[in-house]
C-alpha positions, 0 to 999 in steps of 0.5 A: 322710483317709477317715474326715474326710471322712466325718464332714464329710458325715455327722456323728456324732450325739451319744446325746441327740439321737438320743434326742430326735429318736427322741422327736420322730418316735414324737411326729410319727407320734402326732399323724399317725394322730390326725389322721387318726381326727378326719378320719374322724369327719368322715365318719361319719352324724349322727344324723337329727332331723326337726323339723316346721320341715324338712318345708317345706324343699326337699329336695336329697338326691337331687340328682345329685352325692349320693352316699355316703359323704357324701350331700348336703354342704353344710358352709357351709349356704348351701342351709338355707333354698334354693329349687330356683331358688337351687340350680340357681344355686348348682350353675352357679357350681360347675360353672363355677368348676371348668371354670375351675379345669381350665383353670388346671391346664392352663395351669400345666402347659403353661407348666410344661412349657416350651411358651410362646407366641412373641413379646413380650407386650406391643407396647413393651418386649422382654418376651417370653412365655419370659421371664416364670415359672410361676404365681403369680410371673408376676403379678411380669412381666406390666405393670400394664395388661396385667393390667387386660385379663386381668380385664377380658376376663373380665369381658367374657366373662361379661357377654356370656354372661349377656346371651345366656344365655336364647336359648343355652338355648332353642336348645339345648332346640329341638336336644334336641327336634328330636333326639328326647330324652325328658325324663330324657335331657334333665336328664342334660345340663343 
């Protein structure tokens, strides 16, 4: 009885298959480390052609977030034919979407971990926060309108940051003078 058991939780398998599946992991290993190598090419310094044409562009290597081994990266090229004002732009939306993106991380593992809010979360229905799953699949929950809010709070959010944008900044350039920081001090904090 011993020996049927077994075979049923762990059957024999047959020289060729065992030959083949060896074939298949020395295959999967080689297409592994190869696609590592392509990567690492990735990686390594192009050649530097300077043409006459580059000389006007600005020049954002030595931008902070510049740094080795990469250097200045921009894959897409939006930066070919960029100002300082379209930079600075370009660098606000990034920073911006990655608080964005730390605060869904958060989210995920908070709701992840068990912890929900209580109550339901809508005032008809019995659909309560505990109900409703992690992630993606929660759009699968939560009511049509309610995520017609969710946007539209957003949307809210930054149509009121951008309206008052400007005097934010200015008061806060009047708190770093009133501080009594220098110049480089203050470009490290913006």
């Amino acid at each position: 009885p011993r020996s049927r058991s077994r075979s049923r939780l762990s059957p024999q398998i047959s020289r060729p298959t065992r030959v083949s599946y060896l074939s298949f992991c020395i295959m999967f290993r080689t297409i592994a480390v190869l696609a590592l190598v392509a990567s690492a090419t990735a990686f390594a310094p192009k050649a530097s052609v300077r043409s006459g044409r580059q000389a006007l562009k600005m020049s954002f290597e030595s931008e902070i977030g510049a740094q080795p081994p990469l250097g200045f990266w921009d894959p897409l090229g939006l930066l070919k034919d960029a100002d300082q004002d379209r930079f600075d732009r370009l660098r606000t939306v990034e920073v911006k979407h990655g608080r964005i993106s730390m605060l869904a991380i958060l989210g995920h593992l908070v709701t992840t971990s068990g912890t929900r809010l209580p109550g339901n979360i809508a005032y008809t229905g019995d659909l309560k926060f505990a109900d409703i799953p992690t992630g993606l699949a929660a759009f699968s929950k939560i009511p049509v309108w309610g995520t017609v809010q969710l946007v539209g709070f957003i949307g809210f959010l930054e149509f009121g940051y951008a309206q008052i944008k400007e005097e934010l900044e200015a008061n806060c350039e009047a708190k770093m003078d009133e501080q009594g920081w220098d110049a480089a001090k203050k470009d490290s904090k913006r």
